[in-house]
VEXDREN-2710 file (C-alpha; in Angstrom, 1 decimal):
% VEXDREN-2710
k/r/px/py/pz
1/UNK/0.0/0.0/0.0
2/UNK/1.1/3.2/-0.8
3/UNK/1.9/6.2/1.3
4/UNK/-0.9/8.6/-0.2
5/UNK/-3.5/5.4/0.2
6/UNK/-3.2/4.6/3.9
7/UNK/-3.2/8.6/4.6
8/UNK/-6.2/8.8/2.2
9/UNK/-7.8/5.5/4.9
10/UNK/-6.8/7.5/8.0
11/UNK/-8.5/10.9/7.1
12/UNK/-11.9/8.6/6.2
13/UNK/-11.4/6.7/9.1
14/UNK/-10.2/10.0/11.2
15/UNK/-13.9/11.5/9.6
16/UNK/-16.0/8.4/10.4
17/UNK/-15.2/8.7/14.3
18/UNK/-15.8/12.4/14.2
19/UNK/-19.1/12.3/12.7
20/UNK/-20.3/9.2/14.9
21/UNK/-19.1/11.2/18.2
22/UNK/-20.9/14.0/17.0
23/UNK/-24.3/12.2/16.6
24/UNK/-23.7/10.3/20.0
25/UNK/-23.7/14.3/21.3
26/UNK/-27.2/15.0/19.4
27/UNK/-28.9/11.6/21.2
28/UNK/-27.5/12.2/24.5
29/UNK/-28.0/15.6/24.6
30/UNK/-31.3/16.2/23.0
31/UNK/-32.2/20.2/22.8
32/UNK/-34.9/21.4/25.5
33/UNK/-38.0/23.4/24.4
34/UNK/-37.8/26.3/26.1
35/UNK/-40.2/27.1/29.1
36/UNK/-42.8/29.8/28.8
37/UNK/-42.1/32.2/31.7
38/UNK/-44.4/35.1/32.8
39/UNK/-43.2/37.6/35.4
40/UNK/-44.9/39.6/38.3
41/UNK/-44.0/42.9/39.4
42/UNK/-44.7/43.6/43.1
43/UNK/-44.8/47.2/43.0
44/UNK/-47.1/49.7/45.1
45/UNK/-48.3/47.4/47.2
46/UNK/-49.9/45.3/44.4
47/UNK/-49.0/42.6/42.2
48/UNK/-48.6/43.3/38.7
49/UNK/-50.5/41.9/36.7
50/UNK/-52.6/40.7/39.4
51/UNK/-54.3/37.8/37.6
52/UNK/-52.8/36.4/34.3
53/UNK/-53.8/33.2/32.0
54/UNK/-51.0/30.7/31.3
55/UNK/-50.5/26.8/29.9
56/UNK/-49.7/24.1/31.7
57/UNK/-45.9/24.0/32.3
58/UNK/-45.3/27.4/32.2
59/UNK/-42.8/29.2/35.2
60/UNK/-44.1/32.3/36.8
61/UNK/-41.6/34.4/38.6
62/UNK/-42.5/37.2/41.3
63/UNK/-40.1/40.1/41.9
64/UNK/-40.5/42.4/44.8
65/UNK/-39.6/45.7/43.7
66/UNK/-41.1/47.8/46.7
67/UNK/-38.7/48.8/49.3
68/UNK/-40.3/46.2/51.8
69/UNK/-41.1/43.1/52.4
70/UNK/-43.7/40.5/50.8
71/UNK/-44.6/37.2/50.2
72/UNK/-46.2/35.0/47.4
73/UNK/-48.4/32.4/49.6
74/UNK/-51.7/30.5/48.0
75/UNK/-55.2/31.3/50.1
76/UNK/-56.0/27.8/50.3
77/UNK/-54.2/25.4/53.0
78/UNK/-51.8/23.2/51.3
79/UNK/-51.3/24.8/48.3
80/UNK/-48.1/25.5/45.8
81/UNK/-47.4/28.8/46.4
82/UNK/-45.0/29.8/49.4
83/UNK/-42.2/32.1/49.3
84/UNK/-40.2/33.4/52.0
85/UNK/-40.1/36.9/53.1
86/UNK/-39.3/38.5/49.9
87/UNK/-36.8/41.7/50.4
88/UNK/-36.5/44.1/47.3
89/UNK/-35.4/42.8/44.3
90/UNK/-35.4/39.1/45.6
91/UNK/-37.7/36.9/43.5
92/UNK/-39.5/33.5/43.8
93/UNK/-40.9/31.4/41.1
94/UNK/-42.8/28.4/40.6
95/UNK/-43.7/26.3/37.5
96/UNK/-47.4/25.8/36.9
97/UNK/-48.0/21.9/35.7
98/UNK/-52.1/21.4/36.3
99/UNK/-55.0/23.2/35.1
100/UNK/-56.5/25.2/37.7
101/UNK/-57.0/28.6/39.3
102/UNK/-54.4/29.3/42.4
103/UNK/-55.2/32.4/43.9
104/UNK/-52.4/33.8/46.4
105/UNK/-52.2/36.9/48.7
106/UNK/-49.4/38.5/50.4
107/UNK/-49.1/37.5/54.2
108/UNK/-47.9/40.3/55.7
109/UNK/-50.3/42.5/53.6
110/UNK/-53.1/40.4/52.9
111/UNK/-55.3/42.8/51.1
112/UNK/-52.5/42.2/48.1
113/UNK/-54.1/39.4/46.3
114/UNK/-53.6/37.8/42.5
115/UNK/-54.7/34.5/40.5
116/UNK/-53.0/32.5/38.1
117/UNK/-55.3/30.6/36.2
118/UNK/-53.5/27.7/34.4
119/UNK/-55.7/26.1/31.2
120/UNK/-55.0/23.7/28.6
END
């Protein structure tokens, strides 16, 4: 065999492996769909927007941008949403997976109240 011919052998070879290593890649690293997010301003005492419509799977996130604290907590026992104290500019988030409405109030103001209705 020449010298040209078994170069010419390595370089497929050399191109084989390196496309089979990049389609291993592709099946064990499939691409994600991206989440749908919605965000909530707490601002002036209020949420913002206090009541919003979203699909199943999407990830709300709550940002406190007053100058004191709040909270994101559901108004029914036992449910989903409870933050910690939330200082300014701290956030909390939670990702909606069942159809449903889930109201929520802020504890340490409770007249500051919103809804996230999730629907299919």
């Amino acid at each position: 065999m020449t010298k040209t011919r078994i170069l010419a052998n390595v370089r497929r070879y050399g191109m084989w492996c390196t496309t089979a290593s990049l389609l291993s890649l592709v099946v064990m690293f499939p691409v994600q769909a991206s989440t749908p997010t919605w965000t909530v301003d707490i601002t002036k005492m209020a949420f913002s927007p206090a009541d919003m419509t979203v699909t199943p799977g999407t990830k709300v996130i709550w940002t406190n941008r007053d100058q004191i604290p709040h909270t994101v907590t559901s108004k029914d026992k036992g449910g989903v949403l409870s933050s910690k104290g939330l200082d300014t500019g701290d956030s909390y988030s939670y990702t909606f997976t069942h159809p449903g409405d889930y109201a929520y109030f802020c504890t340490v103001h409770p007249f500051m109240m919103g809804v996230v209705h999730v629907r299919k």
